[in-house]
Z-matrix of the N, CA and C atoms (Angstrom, degrees):
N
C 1 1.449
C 2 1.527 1 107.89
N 3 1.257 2 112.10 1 138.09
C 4 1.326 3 115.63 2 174.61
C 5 1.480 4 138.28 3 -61.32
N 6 1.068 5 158.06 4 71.17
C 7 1.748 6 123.48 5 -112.05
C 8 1.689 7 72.64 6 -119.79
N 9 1.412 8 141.55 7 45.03
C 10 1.578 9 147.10 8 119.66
C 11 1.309 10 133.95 9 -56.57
N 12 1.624 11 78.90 10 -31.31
C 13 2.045 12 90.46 11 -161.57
C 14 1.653 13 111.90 12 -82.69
N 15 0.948 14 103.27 13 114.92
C 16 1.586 15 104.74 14 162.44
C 17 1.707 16 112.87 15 -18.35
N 18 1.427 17 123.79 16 123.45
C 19 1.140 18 121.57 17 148.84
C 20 2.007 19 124.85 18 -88.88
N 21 1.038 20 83.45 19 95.03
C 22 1.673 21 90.76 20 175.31
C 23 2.108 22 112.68 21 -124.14
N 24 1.578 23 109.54 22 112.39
C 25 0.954 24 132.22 23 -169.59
C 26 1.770 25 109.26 24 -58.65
N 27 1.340 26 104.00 25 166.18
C 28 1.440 27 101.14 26 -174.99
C 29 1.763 28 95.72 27 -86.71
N 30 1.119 29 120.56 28 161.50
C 31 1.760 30 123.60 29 178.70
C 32 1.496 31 88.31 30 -135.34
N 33 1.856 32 99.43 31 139.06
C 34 1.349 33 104.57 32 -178.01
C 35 1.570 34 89.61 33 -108.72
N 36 1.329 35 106.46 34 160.18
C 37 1.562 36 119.88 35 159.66
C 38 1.507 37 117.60 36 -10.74
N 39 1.187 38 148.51 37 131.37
C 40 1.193 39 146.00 38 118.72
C 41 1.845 40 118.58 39 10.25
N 42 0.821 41 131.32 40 71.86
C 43 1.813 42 151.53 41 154.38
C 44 1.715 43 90.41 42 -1.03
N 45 1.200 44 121.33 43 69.82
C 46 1.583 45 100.02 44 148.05
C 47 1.977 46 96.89 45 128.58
N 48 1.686 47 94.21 46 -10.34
C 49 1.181 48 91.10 47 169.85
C 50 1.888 49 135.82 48 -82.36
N 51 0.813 50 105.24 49 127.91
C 52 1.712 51 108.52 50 171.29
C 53 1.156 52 133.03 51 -85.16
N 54 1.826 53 118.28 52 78.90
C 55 1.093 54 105.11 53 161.26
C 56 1.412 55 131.48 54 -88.78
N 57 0.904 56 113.29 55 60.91
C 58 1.768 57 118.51 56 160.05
C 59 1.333 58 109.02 57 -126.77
N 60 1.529 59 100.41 58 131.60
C 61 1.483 60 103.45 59 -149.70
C 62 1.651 61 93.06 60 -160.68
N 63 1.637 62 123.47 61 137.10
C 64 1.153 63 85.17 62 154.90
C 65 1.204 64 160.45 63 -139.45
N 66 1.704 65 103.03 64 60.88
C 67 1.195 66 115.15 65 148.34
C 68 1.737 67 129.35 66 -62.41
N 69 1.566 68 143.29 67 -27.93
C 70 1.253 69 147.95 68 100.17
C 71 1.140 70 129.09 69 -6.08
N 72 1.441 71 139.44 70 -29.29
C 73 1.413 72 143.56 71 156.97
C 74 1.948 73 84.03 72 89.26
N 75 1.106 74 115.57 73 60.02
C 76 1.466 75 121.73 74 168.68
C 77 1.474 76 120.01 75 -80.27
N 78 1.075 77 134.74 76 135.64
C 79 1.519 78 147.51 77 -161.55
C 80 1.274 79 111.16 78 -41.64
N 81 1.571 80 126.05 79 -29.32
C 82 1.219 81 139.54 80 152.74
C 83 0.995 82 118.91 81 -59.31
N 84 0.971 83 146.75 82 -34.45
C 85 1.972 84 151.06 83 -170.08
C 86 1.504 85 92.00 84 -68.74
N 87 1.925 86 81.42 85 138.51
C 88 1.546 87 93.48 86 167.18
C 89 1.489 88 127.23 87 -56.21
N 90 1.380 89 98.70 88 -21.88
C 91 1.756 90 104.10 89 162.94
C 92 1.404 91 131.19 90 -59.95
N 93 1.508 92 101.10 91 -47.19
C 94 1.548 93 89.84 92 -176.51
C 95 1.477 94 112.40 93 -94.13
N 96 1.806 95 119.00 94 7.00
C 97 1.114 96 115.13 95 153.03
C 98 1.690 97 131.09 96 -64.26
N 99 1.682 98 93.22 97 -39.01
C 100 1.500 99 88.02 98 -167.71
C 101 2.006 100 101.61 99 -94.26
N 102 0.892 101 92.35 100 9.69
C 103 1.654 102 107.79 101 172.42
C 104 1.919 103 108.42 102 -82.43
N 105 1.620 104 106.24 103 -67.29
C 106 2.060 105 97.51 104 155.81
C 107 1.414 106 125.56 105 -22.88
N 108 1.514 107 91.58 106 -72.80
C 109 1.205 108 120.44 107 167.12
C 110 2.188 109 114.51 108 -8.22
N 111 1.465 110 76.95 109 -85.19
C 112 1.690 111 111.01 110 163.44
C 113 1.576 112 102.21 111 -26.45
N 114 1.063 113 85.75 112 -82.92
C 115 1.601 114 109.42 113 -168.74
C 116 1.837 115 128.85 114 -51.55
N 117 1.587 116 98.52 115 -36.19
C 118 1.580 117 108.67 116 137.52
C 119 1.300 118 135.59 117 -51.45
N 120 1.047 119 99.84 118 -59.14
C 121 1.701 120 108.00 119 174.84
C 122 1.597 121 99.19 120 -58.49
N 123 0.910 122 120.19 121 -46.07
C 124 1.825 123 119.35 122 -178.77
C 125 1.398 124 104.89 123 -43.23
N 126 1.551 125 123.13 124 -69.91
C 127 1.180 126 146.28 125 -146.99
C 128 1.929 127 93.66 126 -73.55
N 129 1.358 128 115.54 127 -23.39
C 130 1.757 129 121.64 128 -164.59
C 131 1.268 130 75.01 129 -85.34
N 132 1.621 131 134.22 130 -72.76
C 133 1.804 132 124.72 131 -151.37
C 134 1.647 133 92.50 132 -62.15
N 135 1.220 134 134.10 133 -56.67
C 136 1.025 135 140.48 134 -145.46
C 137 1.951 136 108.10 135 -57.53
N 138 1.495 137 91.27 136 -54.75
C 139 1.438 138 99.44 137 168.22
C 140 1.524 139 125.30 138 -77.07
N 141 1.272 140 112.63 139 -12.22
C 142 1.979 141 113.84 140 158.65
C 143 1.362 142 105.52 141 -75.80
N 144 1.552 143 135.49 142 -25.21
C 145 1.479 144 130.49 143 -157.83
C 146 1.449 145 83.56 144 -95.92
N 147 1.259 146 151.19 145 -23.14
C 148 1.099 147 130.65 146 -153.61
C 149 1.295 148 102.48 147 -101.04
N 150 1.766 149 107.00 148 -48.57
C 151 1.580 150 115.49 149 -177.93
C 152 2.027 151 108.59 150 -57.40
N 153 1.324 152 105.97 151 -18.18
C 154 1.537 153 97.66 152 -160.63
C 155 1.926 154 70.79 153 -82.07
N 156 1.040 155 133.24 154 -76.65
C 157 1.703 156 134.08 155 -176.65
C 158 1.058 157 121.49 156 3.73
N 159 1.655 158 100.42 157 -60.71
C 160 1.576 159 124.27 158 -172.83
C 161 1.898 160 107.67 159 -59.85
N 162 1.372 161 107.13 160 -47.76
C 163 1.190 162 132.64 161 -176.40
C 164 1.923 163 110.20 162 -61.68
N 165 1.138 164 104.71 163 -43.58
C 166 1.534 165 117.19 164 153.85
C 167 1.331 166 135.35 165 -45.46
N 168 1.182 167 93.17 166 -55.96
C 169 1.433 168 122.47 167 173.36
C 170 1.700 169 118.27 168 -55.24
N 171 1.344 170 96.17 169 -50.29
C 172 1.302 171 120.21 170 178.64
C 173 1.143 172 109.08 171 -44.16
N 174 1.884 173 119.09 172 -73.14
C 175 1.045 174 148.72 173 -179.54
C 176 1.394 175 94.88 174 -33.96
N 177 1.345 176 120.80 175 -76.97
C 178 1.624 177 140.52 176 -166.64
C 179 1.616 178 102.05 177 -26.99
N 180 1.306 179 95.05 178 -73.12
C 181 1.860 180 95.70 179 175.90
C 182 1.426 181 115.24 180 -44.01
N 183 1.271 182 106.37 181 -61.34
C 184 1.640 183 123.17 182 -162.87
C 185 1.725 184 88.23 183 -40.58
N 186 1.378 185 125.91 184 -39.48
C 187 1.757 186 130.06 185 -171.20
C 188 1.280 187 112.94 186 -66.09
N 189 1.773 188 104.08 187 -39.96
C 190 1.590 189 120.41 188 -168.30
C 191 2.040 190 100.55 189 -73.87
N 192 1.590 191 113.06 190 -37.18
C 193 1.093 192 113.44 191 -174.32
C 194 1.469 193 124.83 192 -68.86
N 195 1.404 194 111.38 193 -36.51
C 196 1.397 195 158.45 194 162.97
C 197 1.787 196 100.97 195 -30.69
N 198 1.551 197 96.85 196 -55.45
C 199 1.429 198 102.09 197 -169.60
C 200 1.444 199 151.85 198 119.27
């Protein structure tokens, strides 16, 4: 152990305070709702565009193996 180093403790949040707010863009705000939101829908096209790819792909070989 270093006995140089500053001892300074960890401090948790404020006991009772609420920062989610939304001016902060807090998990509650209509922002970072319709932002999930967003971001679901991203992850649904995102993962059909890839699986249909993969599925392409598939095919492609299956042609090349084929002959």
């Amino acid at each position: 152990m270093d006995t140089g180093a500053a001892d300074i403790p960890a401090t948790a949040p404020e006991a009772g305070a609420n920062n989610d707010n939304t001016a902060n863009g807090g998990d509650n705000s209509p922002a970072a709702l319709l932002q999930r939101a967003f971001e679901k829908a991203l992850v649904a096209v995102a993962t059909q565009v890839i699986s249909d790819s993969q599925s392409d792909m598939d095919d492609a070989m299956s042609e090349l193996d084929d002959g």
